[in-house]
N, C-alpha and C positions, 0 to 999 in steps of 0.2 A: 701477319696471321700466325697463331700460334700453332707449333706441329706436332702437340697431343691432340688440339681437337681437332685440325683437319686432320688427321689419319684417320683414328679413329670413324668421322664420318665419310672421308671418299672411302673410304676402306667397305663401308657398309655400301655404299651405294656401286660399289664396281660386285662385291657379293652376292647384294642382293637387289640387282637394279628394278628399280619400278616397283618394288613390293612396299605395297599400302601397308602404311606404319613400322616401317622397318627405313625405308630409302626416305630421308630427309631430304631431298632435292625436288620431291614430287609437287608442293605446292598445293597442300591440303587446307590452309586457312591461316588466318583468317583476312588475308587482303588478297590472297591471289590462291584459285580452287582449280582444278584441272577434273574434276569431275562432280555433280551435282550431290552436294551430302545430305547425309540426315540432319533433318532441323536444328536437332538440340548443338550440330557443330557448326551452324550456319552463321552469316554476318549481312551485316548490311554492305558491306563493301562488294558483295559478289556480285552484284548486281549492276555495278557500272564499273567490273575488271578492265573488260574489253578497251574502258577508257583511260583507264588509270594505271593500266599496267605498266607502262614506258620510269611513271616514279615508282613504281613498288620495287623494278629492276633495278631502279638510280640507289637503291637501300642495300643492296647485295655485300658490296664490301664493308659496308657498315657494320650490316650484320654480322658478319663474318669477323669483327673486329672483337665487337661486342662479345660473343660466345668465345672466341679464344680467351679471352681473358678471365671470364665467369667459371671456364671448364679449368687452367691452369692451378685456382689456388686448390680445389680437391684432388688433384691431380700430385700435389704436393705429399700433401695430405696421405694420400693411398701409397704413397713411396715407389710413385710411377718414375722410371728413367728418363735420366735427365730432367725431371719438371722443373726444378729451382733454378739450374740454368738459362731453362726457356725464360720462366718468369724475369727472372734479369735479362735477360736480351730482349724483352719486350717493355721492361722499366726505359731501358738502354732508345730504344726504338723512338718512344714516345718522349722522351725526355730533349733528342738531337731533332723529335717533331716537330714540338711546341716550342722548344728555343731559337730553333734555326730558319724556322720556315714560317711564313707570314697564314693568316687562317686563307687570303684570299687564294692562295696556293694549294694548298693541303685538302681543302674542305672540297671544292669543288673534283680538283684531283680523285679524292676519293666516290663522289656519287657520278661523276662522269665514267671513272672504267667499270663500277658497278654494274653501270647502265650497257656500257659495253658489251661487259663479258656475260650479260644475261642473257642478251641479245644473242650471242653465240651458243652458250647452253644449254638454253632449255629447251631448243623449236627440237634439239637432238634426240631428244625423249617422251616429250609430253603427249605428241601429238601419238605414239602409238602404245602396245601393250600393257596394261596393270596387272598385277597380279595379289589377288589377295592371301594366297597360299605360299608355302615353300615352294619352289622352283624343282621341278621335277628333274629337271637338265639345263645345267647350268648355259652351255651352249647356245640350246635353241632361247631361253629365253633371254638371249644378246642380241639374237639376230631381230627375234620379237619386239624388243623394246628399244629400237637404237637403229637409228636413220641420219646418214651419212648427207651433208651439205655438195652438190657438184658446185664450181667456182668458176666463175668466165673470165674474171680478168686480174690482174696483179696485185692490187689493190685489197681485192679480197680475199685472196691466198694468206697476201700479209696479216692483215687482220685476225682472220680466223685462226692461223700460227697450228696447221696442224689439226684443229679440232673437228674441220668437216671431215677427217677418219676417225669419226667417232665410235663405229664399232670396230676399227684394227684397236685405236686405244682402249676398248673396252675387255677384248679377247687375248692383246698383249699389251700388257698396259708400264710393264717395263723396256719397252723398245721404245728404241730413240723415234721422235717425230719424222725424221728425216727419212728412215725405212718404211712409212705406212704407200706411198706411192708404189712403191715392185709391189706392199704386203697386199694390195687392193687386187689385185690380180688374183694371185693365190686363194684369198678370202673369196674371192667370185665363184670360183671355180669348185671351191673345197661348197659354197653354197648349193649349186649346180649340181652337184654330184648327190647328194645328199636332202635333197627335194626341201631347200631351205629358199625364202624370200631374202635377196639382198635390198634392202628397205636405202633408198635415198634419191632425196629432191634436189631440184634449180633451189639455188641462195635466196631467189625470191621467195619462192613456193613455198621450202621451208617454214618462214617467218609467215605468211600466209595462213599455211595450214594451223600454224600452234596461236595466230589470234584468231583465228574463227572457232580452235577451240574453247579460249577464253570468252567468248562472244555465245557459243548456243550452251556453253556452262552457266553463263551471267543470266541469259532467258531463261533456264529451265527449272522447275519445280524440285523443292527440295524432299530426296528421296528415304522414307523413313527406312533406318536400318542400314543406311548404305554407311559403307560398302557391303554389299553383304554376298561380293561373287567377284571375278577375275572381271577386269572389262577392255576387249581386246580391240575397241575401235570409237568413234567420237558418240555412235549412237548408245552405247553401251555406258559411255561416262556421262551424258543428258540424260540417257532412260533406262535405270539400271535392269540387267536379267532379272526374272524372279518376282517383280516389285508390282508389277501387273495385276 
């Protein structure tokens, strides 16, 4: 993955999380919708996400391959640091890929952790706060849009690697993984004090809640002008404010 273009976009989505057309991680179209759009952005695909989600995940690193490379050569171009360097270590990348490693290896490799780490990312945010406007306080809308995974057993500690603190990494997002356990205390507490909701589910529940919201997004009518308001919960992204 190239690291012009992921900066640039975690850089946005830790900024400016959850804000419609601005956070690229939200899942706006056209194979997977986290909230019911206006027609003219609509698809046929939204209509059976709930079913098809599991491959649209398997595409994540894909994708992620694809735009690092698309974004490097204007990146050049614009006399961005270090670009031409990247570019070659991704010549470099791809070159020891496709010589050294067989496709039955590499290809699956790749749509299998996609599917993974989708699985892990996205139940973190989907399932609560959007926001169509600038962020009034950068704060509360982390605590708003970012809901922490609890984990029962080893297994999936390992896996998760850290991300069910998804909002210690959201709030300190340069501390080491290994400090969000003490940070989770602190975080509680500083919430507590400060009439804030600390937002987070069972490992199940998680995954749960963000395909049921794939599931009454896939049912719902699409809403002309949307987004056209903040939508702060699952009834808001099926039926938007306003639209009445």
């Amino acid at each position: 993955i190239g690291r012009t273009w992921w900066s640039d976009k975690h850089n946005k989505h830790h900024a400016h999380t959850n804000q419609m057309g601005v956070d690229g991680d939200m899942g706006e179209g056209p194979l997977l919708y986290t909230y019911a759009p206006d027609p003219s952005n609509d698809s046929p695909f939204r209509k059976v996400q709930h079913i098809t989600f599991p491959f649209v995940f398997s595409l994540l690193f894909a994708l992620w391959r694809v735009r690092s490379i698309q974004v490097v050569v204007p990146a050049i171009e614009e006399k961005r640091t270090q670009a031409k360097e990247e570019l070659y270590s991704l010549m470099f990348h791809y070159a020891v890929l496709l010589t050294l490693f067989p496709a039955s290896v590499w290809i699956p490799s790749v749509f299998i952790s996609g599917l993974m780490s989708a699985f892990i990312v996205t139940p973190t945010h989907q399932s609560d706060a959007f926001f169509a406007d600038e962020q009034e306080d950068w704060v509360t809308a982390q605590f708003r849009s970012t809901r922490n995974a609890v984990l029962t057993n080893p297994f999936s500690t390992w896996l998760w690697g850290g991300m069910q603190f998804q909002l210690e990494h959201h709030l300190f997002p340069a501390m080491p993984r290994s400090k969000y356990p003490k940070l989770r205390a602190i975080v509680q507490t500083f919430a507590s004090e400060n009439g804030l909701e600390y937002l987070e589910s069972g490992e199940v529940e998680i995954l749960k809640m963000n395909w049921e919201l794939y599931r009454d997004v896939a049912h719902a009518d699409p809403v002309n002008g949307a987004p056209n308001s903040s939508l702060l919960n699952v009834n808001d992204k099926v039926q938007q404010p306003g639209t009445l």
